[in-house]
DSSP file (Angstrom, degrees, kcal/mol; ACC not computed):
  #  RESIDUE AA STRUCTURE BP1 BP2  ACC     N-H-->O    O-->H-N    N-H-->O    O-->H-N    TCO  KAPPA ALPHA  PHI   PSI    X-CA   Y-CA   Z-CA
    1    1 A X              0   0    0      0, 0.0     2,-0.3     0, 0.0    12,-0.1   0.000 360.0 360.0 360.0 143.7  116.7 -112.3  173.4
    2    2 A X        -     0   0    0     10,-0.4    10,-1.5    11,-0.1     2,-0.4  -0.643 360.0-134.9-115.3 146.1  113.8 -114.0  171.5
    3    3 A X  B     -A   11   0A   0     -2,-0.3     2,-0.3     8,-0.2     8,-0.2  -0.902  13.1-136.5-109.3 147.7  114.3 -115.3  167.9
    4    4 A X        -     0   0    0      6,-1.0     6,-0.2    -2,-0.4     4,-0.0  -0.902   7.4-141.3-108.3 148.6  111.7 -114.7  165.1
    5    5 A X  S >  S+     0   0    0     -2,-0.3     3,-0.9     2,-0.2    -1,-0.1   0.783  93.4  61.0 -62.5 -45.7  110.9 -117.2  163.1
    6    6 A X  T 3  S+     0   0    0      1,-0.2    -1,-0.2    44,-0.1    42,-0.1   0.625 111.9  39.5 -86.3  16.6  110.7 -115.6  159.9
    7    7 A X  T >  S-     0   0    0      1,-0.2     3,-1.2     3,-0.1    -1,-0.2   0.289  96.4-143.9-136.2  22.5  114.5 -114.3  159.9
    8    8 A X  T <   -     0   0    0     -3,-0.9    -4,-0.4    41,-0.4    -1,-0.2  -0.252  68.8  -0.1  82.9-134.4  115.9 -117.3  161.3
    9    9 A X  T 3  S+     0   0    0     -2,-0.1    -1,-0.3    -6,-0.1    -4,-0.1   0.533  96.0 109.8 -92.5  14.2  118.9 -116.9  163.8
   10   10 A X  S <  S-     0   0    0     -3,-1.2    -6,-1.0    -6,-0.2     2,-0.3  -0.446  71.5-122.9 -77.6 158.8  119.1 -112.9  163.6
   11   11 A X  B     -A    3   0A   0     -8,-0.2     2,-0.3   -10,-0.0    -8,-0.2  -0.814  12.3-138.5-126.9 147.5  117.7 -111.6  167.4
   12   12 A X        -     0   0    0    -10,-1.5   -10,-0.4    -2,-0.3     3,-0.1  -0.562  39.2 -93.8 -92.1 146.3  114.8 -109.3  168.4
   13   13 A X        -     0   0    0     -2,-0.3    -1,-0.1     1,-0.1   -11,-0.1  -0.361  63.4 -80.9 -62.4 156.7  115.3 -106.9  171.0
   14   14 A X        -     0   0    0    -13,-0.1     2,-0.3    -3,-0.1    -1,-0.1  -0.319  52.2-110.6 -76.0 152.4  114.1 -108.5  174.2
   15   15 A X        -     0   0    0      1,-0.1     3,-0.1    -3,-0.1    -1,-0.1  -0.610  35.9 -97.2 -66.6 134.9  110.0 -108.4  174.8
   16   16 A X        -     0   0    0     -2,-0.3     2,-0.7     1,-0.2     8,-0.2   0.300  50.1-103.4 -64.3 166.5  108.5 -106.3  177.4
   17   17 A X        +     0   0    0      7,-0.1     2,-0.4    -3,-0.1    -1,-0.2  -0.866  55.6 157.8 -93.8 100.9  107.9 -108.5  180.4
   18   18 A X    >   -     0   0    0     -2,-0.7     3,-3.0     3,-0.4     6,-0.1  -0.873  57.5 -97.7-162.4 146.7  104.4 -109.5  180.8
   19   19 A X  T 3  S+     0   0    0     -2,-0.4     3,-0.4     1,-0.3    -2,-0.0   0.771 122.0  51.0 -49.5 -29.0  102.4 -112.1  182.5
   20   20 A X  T 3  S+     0   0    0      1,-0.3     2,-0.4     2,-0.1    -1,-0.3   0.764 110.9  54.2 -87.9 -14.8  102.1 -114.2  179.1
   21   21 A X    X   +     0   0    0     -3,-3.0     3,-0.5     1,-0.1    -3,-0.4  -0.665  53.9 161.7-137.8  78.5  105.7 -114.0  178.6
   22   22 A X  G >> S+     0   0    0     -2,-0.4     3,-1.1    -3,-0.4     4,-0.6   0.679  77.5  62.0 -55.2 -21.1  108.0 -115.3  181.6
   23   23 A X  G >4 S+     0   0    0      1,-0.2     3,-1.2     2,-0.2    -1,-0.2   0.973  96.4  56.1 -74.4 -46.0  111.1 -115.6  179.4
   24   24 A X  G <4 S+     0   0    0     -3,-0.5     3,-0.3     1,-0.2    -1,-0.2   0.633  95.2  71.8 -75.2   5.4  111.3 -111.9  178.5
   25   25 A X  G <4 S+     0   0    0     -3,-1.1     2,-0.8     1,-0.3    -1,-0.2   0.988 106.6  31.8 -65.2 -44.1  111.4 -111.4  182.4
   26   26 A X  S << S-     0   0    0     -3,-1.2    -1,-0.3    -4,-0.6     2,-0.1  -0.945  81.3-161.8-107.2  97.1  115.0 -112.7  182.6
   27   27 A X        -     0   0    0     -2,-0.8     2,-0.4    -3,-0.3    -3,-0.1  -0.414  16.8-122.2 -27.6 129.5  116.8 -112.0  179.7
   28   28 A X        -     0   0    0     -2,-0.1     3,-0.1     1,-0.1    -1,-0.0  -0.851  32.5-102.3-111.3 143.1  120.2 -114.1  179.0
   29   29 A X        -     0   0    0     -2,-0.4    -1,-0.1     1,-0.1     3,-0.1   0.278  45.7 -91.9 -49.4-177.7  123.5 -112.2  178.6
   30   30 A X        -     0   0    0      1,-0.1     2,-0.1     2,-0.0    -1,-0.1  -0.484  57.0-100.6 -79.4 149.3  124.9 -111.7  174.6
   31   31 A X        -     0   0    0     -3,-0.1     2,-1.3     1,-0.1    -1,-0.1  -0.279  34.4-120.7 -71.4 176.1  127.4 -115.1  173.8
   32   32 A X        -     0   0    0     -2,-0.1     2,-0.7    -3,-0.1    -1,-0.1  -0.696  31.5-135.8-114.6  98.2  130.7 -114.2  174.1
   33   33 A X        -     0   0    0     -2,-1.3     2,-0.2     3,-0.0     3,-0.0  -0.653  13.3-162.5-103.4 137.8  133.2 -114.8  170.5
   34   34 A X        -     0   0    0     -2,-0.7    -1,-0.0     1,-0.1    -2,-0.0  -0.571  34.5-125.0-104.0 152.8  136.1 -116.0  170.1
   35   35 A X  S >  S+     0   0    0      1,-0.2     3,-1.2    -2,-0.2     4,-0.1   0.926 114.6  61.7 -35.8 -65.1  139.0 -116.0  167.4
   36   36 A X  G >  S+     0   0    0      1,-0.2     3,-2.2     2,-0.2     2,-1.1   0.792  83.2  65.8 -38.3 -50.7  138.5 -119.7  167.9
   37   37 A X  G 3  S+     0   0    0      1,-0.3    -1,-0.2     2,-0.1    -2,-0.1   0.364  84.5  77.5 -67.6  19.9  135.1 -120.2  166.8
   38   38 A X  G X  S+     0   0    0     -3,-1.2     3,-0.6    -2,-1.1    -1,-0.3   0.588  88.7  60.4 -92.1 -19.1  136.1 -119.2  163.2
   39   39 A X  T <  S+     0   0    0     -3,-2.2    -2,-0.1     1,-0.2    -1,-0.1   0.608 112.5  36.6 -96.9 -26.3  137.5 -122.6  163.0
   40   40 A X  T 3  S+     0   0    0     -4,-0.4     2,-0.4     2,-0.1    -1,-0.2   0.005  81.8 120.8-135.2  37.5  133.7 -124.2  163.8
   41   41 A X  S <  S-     0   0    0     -3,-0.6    -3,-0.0     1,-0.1     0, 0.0  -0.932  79.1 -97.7-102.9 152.6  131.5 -122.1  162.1
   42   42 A X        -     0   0    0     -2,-0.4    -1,-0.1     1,-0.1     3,-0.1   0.178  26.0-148.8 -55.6 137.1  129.7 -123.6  159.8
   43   43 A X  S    S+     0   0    0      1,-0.2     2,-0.5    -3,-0.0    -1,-0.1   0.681  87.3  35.9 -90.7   1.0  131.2 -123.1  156.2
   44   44 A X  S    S-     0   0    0      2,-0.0     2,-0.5     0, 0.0    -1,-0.2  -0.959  76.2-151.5-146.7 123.2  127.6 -123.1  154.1
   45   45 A X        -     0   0    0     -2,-0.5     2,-0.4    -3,-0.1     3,-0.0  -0.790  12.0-139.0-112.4 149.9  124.5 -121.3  156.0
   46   46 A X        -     0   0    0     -2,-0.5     3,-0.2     1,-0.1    -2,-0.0  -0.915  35.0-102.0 -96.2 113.8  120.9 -122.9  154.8
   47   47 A X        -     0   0    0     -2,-0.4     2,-0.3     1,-0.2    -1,-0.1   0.075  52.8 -85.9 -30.9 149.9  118.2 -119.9  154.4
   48   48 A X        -     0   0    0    -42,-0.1     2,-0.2     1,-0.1    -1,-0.2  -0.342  42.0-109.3 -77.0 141.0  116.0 -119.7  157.3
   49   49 A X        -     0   0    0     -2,-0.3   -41,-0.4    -3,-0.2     2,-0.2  -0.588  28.7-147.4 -83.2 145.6  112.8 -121.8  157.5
   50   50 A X        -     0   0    0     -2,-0.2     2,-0.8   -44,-0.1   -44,-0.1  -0.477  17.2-121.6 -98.7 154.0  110.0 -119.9  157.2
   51   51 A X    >   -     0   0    0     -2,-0.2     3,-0.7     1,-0.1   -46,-0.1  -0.878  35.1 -76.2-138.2 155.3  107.0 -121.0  159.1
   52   52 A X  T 3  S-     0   0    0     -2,-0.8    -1,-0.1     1,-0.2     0, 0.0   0.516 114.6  -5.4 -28.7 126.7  103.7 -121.9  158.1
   53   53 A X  T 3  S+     0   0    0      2,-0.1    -1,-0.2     1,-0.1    -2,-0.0   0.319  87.7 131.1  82.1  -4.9  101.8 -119.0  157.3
   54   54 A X  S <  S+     0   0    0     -3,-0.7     2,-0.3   -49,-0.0    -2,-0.1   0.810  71.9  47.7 -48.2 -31.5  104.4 -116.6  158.3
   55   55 A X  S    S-     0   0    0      3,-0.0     2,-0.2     2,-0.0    -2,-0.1  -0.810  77.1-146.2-114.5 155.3  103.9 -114.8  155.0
   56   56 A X     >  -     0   0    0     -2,-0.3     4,-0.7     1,-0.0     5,-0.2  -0.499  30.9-106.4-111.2 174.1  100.8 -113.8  153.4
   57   57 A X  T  4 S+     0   0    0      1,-0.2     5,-0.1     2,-0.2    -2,-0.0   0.580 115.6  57.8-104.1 -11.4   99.9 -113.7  150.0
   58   58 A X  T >> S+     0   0    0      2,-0.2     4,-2.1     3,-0.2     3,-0.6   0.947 102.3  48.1  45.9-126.9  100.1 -110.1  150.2
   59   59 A X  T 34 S+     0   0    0      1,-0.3     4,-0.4     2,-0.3    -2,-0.2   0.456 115.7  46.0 -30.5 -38.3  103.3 -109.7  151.2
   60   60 A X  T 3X S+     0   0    0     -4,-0.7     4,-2.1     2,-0.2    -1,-0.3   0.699 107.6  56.2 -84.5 -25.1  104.5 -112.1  148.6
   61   61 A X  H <> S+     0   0    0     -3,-0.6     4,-4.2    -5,-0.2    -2,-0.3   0.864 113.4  40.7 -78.9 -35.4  102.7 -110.6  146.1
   62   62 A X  H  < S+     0   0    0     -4,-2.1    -1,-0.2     1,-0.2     4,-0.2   0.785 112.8  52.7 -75.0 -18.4  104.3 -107.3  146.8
   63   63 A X  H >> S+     0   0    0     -4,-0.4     4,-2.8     2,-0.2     3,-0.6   0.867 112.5  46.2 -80.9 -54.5  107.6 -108.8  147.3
   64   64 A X  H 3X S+     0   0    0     -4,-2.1     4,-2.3     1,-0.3     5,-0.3   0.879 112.7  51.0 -35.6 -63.9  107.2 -110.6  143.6
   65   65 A X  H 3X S+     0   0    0     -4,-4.2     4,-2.5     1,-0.2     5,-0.4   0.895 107.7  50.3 -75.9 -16.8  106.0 -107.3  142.0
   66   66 A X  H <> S+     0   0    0     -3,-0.6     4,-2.8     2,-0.2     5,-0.4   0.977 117.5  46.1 -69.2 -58.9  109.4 -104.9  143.6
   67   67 A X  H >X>S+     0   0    0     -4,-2.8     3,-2.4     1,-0.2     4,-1.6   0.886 109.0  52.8 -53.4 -75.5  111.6 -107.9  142.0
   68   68 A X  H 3X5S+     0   0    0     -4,-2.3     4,-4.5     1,-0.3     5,-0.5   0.750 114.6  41.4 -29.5 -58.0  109.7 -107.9  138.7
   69   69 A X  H 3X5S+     0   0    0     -4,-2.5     4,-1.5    -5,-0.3    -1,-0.3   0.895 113.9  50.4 -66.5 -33.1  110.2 -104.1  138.3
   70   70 A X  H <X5S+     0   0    0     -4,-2.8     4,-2.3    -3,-2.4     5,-0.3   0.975 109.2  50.3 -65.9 -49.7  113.7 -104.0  139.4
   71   71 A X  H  X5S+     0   0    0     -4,-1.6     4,-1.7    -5,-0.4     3,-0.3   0.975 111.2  54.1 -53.3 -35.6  114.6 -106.9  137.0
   72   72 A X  H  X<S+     0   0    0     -4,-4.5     4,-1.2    -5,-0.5     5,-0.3   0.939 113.6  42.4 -63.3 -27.7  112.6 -104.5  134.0
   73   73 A X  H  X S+     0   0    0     -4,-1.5     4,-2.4    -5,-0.5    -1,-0.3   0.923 110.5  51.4 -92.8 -16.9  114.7 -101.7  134.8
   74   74 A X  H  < S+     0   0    0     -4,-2.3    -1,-0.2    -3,-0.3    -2,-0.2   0.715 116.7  41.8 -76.7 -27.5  118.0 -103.6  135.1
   75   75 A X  H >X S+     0   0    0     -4,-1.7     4,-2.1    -5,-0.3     3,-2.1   0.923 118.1  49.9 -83.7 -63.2  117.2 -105.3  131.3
   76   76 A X  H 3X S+     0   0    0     -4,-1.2     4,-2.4     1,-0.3    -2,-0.2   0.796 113.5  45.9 -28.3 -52.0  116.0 -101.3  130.3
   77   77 A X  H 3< S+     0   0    0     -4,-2.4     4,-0.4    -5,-0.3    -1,-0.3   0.765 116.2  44.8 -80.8 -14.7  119.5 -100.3  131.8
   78   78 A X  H <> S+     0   0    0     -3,-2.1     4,-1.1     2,-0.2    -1,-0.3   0.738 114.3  49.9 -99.8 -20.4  121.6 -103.4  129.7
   79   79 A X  H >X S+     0   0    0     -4,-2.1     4,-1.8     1,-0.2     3,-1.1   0.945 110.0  46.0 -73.2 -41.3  119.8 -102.7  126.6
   80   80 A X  H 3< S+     0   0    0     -4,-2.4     4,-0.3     1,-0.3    -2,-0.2   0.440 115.9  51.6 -69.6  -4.5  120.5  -98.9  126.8
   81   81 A X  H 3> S+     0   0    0     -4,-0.4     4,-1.5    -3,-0.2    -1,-0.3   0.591 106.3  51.6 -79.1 -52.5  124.2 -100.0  127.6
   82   82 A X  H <X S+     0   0    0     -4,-1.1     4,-2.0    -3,-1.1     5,-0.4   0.650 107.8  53.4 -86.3  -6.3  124.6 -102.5  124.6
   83   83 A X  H  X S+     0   0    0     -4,-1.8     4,-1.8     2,-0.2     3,-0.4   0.811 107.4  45.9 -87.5 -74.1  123.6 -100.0  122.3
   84   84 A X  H  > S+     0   0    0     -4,-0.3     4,-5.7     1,-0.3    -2,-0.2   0.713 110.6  56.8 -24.9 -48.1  125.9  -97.5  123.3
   85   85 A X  H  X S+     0   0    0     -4,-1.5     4,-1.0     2,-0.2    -1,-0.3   0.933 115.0  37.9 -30.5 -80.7  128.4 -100.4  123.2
   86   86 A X  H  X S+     0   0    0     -4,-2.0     4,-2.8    -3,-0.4     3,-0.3   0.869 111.4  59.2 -57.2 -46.1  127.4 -101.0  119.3
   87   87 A X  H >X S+     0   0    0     -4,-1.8     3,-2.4    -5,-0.4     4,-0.8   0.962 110.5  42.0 -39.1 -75.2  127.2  -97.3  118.7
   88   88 A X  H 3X S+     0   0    0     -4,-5.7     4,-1.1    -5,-0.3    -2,-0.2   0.636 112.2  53.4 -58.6 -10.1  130.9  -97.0  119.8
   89   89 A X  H 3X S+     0   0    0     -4,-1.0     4,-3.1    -3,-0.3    -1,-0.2   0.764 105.5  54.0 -69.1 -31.9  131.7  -99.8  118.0
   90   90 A X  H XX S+     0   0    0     -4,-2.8     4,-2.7    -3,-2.4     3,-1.4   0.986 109.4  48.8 -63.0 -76.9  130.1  -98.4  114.8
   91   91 A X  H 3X>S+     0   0    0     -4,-0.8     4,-3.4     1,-0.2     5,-0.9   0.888 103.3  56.6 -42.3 -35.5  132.0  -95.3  114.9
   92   92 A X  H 3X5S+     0   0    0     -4,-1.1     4,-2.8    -5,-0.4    -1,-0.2   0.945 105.8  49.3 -70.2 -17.6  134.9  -96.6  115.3
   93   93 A X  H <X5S+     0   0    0     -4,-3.1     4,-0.7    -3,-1.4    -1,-0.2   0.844 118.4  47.4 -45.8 -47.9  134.6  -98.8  112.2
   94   94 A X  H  <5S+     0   0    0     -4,-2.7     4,-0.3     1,-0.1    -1,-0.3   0.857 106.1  48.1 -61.8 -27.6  133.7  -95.7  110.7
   95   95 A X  H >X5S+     0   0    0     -4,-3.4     3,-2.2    -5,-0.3     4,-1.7   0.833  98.7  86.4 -95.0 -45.3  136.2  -93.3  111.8
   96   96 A X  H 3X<S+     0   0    0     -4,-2.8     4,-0.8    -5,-0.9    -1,-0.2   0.733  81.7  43.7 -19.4 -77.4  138.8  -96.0  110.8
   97   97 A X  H 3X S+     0   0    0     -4,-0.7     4,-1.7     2,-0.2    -1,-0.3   0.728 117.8  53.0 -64.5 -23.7  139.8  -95.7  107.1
   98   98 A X  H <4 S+     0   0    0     -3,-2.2     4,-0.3    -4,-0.3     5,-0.3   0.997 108.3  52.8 -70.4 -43.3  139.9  -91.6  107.7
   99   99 A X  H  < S+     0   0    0     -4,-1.7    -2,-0.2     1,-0.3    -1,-0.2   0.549 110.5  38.9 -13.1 -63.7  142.0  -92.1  110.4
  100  100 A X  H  X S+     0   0    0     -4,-0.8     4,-0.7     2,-0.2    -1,-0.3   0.451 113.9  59.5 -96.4 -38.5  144.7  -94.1  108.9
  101  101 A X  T  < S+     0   0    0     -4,-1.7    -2,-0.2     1,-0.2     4,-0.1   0.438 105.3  46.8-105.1  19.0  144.4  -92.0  105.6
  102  102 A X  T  > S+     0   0    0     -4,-0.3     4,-1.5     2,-0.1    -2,-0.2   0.403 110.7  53.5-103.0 -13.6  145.2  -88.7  107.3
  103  103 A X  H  > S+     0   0    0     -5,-0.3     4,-1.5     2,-0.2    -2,-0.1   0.786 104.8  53.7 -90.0  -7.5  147.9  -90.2  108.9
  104  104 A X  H  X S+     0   0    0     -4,-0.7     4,-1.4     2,-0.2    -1,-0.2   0.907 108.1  53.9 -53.3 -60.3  149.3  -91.4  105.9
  105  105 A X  H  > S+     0   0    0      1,-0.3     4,-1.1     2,-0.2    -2,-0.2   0.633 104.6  48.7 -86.5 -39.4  149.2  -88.4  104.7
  106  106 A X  H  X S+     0   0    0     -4,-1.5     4,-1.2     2,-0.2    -1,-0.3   0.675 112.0  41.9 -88.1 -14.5  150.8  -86.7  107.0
  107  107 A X  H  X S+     0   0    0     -4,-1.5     4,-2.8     2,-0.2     5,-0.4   0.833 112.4  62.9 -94.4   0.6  153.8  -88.5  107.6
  108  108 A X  H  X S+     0   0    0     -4,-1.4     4,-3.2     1,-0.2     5,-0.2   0.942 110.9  40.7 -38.4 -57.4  153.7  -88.9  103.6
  109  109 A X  H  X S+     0   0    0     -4,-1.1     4,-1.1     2,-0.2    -1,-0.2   0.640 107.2  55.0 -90.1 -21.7  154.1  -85.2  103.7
  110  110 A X  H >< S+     0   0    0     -4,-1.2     3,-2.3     2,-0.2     4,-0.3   0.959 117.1  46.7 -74.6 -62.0  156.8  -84.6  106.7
  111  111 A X  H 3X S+     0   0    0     -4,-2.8     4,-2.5     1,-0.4     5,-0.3   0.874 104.7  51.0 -57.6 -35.3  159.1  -87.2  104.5
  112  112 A X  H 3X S+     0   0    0     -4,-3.2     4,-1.3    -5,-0.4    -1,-0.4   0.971 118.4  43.1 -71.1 -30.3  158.6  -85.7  101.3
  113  113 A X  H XX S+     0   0    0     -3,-2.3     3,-2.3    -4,-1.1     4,-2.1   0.756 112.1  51.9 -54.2 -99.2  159.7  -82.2  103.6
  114  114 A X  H 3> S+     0   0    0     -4,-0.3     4,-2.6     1,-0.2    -2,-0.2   0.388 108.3  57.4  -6.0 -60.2  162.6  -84.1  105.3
  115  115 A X  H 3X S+     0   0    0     -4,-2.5     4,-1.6     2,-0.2    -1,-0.2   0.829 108.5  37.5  21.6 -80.5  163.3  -84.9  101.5
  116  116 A X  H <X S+     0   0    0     -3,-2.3     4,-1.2    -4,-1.3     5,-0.2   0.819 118.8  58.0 -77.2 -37.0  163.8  -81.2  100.1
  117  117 A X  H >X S+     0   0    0     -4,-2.1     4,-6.4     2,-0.2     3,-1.2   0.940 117.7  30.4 -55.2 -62.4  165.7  -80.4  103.9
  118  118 A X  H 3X S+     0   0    0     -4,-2.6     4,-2.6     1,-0.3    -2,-0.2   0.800 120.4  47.9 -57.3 -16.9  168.2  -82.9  103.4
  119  119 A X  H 3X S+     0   0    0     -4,-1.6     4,-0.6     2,-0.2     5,-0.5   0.554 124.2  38.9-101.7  -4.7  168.6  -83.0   99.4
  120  120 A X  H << S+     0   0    0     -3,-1.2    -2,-0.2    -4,-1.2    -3,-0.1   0.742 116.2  50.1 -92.8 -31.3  168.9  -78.9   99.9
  121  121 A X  H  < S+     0   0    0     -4,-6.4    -2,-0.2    -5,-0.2    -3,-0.2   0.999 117.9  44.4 -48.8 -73.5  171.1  -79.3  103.3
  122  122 A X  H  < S-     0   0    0     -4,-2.6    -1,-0.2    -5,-0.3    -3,-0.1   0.663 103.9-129.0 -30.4 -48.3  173.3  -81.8  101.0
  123  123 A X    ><  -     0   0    0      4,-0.7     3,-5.3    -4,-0.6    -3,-0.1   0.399  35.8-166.7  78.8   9.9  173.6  -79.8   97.9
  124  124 A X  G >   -     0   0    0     -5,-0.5     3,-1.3     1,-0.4    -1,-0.2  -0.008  61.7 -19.9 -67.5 140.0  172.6  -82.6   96.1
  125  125 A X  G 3  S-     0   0    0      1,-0.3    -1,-0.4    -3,-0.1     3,-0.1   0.460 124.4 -57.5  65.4   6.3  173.1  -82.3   92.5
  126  126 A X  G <  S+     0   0    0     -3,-5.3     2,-0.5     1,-0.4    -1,-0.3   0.686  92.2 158.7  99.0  26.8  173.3  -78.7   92.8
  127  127 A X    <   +     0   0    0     -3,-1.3    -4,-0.7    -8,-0.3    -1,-0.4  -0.831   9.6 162.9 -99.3 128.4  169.7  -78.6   94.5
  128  128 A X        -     0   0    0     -2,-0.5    -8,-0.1    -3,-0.1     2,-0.1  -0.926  17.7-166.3-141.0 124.7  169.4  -75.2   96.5
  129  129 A X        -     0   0    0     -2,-0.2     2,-0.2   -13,-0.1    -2,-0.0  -0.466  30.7-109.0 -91.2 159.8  165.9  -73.4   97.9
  130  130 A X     >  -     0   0    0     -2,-0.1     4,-0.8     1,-0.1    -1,-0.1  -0.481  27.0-116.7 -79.2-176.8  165.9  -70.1   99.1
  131  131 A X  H  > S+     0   0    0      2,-0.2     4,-1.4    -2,-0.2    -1,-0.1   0.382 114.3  66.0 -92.0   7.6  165.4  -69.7  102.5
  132  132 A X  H  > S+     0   0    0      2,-0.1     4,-1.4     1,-0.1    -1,-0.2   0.908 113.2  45.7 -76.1 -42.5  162.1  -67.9  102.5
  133  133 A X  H  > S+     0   0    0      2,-0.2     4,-1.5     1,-0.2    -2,-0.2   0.836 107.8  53.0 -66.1 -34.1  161.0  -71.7  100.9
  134  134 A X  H >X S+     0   0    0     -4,-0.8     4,-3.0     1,-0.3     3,-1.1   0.988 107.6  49.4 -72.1 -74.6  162.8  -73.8  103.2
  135  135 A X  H 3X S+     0   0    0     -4,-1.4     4,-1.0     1,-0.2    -1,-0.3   0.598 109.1  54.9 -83.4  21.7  161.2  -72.2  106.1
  136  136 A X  H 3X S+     0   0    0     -4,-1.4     4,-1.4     2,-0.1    -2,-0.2   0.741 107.7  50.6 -80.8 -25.6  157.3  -72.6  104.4
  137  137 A X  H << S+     0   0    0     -4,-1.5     4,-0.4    -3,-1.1     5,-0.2   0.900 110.2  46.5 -56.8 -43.8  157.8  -76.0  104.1
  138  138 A X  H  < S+     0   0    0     -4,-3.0     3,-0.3     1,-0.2    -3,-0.1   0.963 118.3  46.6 -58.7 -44.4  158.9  -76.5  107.8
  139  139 A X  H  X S+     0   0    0     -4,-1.0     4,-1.7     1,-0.3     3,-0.3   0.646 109.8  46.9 -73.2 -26.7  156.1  -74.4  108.8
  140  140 A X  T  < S+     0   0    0     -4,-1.4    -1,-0.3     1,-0.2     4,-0.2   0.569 111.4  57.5 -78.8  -6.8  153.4  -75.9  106.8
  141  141 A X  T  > S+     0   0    0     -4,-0.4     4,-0.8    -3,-0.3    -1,-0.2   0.541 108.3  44.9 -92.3   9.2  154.7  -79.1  108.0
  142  142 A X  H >> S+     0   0    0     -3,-0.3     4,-2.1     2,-0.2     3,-1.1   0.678 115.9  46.6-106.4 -98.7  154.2  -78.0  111.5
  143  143 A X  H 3X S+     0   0    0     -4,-1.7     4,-0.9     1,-0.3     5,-0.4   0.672 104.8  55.9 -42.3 -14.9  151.1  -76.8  110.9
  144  144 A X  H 3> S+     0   0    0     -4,-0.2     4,-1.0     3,-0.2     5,-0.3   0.856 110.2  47.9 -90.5 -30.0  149.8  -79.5  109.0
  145  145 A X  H <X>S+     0   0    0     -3,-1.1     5,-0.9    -4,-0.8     4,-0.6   0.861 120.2  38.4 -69.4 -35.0  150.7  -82.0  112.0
  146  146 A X  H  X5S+     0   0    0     -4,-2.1     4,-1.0     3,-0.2     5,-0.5   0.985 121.1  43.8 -67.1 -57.4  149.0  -79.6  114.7
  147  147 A X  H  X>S+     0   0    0     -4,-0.9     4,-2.3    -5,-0.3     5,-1.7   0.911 119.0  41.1 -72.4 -53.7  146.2  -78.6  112.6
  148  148 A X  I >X>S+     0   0    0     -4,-1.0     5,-1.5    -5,-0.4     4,-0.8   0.899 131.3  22.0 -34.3 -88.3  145.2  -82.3  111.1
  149  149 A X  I 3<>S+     0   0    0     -4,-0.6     5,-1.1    -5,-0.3     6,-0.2   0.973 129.0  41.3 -66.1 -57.3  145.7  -84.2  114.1
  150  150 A X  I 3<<S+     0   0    0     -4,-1.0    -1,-0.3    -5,-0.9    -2,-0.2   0.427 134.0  26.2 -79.3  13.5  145.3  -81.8  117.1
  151  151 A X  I <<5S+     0   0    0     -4,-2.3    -3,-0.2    -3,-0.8    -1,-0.2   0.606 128.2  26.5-107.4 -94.0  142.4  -80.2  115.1
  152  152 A X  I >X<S+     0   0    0     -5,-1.7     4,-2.4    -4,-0.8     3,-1.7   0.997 122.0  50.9 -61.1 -65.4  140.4  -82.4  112.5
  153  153 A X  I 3><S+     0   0    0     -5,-1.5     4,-1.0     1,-0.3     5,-0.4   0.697 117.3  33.0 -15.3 -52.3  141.1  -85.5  114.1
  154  154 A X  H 34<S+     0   0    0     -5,-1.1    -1,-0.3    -6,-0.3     5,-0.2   0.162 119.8  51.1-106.2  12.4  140.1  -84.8  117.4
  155  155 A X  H <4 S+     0   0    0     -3,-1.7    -2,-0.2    -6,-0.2    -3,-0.2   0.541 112.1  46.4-124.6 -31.2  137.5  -82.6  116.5
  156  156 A X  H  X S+     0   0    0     -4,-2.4     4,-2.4     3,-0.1     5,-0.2   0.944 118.5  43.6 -76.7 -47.4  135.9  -85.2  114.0
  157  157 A X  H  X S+     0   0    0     -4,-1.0     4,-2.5    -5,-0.3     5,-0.3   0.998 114.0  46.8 -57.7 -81.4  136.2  -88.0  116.6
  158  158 A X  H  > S+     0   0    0     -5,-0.4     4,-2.1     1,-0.2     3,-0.3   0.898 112.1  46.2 -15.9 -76.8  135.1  -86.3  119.5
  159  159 A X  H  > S+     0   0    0     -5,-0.2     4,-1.1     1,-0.2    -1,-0.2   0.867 105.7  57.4 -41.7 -40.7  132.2  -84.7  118.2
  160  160 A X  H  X S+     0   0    0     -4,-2.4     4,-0.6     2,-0.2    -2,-0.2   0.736 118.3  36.4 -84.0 -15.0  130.9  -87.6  116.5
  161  161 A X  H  < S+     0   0    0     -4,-2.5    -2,-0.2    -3,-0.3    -1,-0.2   0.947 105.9  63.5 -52.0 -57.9  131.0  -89.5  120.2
  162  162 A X  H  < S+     0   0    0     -4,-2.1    -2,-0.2    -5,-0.3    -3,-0.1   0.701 110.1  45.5 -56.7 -44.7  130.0  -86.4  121.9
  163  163 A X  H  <        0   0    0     -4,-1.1    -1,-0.2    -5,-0.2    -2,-0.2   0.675 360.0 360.0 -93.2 -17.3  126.7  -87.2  119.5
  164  164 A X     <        0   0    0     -4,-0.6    -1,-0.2    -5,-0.2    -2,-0.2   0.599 360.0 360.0 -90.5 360.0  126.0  -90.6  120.0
């Protein structure tokens, strides 16, 4: 096995055997590792030395412009990332105060039901509904928790996500 210089200790397949090159006649077997030798390898590896000339200007130049363009598209892809970021922060700032004052609203509105159940369940003071009223209150209270949350809520929110 032959080493290249410009990749350090990584190994070449061996070279054809040829009058200018006695080494690649005899090839030497692979080393042989052991468990042990985790205990003395080296704990910090040093990039390989390059050697003089190895790279051309070229080569460098071409390597230089492939970074440059990955780093533009990697800032492109983190701006386009922190705006979304700020977008979703904006809505939710927005979305906030509705939030909070439909849910107000609605458990405003179950208690004041709960209210009219229990002070017509009780008798209190002689307070009695029919029962055609009794059950339109439950049901509009029903229907005001499905349709308000599982409806407006999720339907405002969503959408306005869905568009940013």
């Amino acid at each position: 096995m032959k080493s290249n210089s410009i990749i350090g200790n990584w190994r070449l397949p061996d070279a054809p055997s040829t009058p200018e090159n006695p080494e690649a006649a005899s090839p030497s077997p692979p080393p042989v590792i052991r468990i042990s030798d985790i205990d003395t390898a080296p704990i910090e590896a040093s990039p390989p030395a390059l050697a003089a000339g190895s790279l051309d200007g070229a080569t460098l130049y071409d390597r230089f412009l492939t970074v440059s363009n990955e780093n533009f598209e990697l800032k492109a892809k983190l701006d386009y990332l922190q705006s979304r970021v700020r977008t979703a922060e904006t809505l939710d700032k927005l979305i906030e105060p509705y939030a909070s004052k439909a849910y107000r609203f609605m458990v405003g509105y179950a208690v004041g039901d709960g209210g009219v159940l229990v002070a017509d369940g009780s008798n209190f003071r002689g307070f009695k509904l029919p029962d055609g009223v009794l059950t339109l209150l439950v049901g509009s209270t029903a229907v005001t928790v499905v349709g308000l949350v599982g409806m407006v809520l999720t339907g405002i929110f969503v959408g306005a996500r869905k568009a940013a």
